[in-house]
C-alpha positions as CSV (number, residue, x, y, z in Angstrom):
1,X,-1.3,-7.1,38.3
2,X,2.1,-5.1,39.6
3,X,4.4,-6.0,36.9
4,X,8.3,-5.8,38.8
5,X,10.3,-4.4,35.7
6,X,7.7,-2.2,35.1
7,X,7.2,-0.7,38.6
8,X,11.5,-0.9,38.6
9,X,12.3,1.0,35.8
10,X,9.6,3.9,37.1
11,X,11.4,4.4,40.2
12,X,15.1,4.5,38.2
13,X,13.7,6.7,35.8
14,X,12.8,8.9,38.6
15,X,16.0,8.8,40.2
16,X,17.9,10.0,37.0
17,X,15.6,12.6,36.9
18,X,16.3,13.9,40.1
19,X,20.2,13.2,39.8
20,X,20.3,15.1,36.0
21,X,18.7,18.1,38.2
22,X,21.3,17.4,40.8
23,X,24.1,17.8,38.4
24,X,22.4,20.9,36.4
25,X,21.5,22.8,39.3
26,X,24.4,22.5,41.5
27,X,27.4,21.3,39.3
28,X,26.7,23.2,36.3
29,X,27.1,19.7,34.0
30,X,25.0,20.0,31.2
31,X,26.5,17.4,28.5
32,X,27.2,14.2,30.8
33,X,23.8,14.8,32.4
34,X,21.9,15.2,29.3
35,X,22.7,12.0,28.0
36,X,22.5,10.1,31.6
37,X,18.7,11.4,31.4
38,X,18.4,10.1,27.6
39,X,19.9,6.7,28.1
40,X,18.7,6.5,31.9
41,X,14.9,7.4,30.9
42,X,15.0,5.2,27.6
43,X,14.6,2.0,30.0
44,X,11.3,2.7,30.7
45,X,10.5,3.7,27.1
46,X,11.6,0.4,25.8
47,X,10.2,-2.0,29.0
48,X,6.5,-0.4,28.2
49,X,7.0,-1.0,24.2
50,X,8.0,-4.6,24.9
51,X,4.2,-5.2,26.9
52,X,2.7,-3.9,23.6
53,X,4.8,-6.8,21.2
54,X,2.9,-8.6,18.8
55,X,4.5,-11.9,19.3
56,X,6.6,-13.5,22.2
57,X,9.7,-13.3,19.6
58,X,8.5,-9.3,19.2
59,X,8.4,-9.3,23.2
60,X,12.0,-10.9,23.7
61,X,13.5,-9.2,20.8
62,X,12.4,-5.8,22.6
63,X,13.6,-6.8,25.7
64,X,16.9,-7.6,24.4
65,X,17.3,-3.9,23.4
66,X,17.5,-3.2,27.3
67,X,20.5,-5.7,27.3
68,X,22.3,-3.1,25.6
């Protein structure tokens, strides 16, 4: 089954990837990039620990996190 947020937060996880390289490689930021690649990458992190919630409170209280 393809699962939107999922599939979603693959490809933006992807795209900070490529734009932290961007901004290491040709405008020498190492600090602002760093954390757009930790807070940009964490999406993913938290979307795939909310499908393994032991409840539907445990999903939607995960899922709230993203909110943030």
């Amino acid at each position: 089954m393809d699962n939107v947020i999922v599939n979603k937060s693959f490809k933006f996880a992807v795209r900070i990837v490529k734009l932290y390289k961007y901004l290491c490689d040709e405008k020498k930021e190492y600090v602002l990039s760093k954390q757009l690649l930790r807070c940009g990458t964490s999406i993913g992190a938290n979307v795939n620990e909310a499908q393994e919630a032991h409840s539907k409170n445990d999903f939607i209280s995960k899922l709230s996190i993203l909110l943030k």
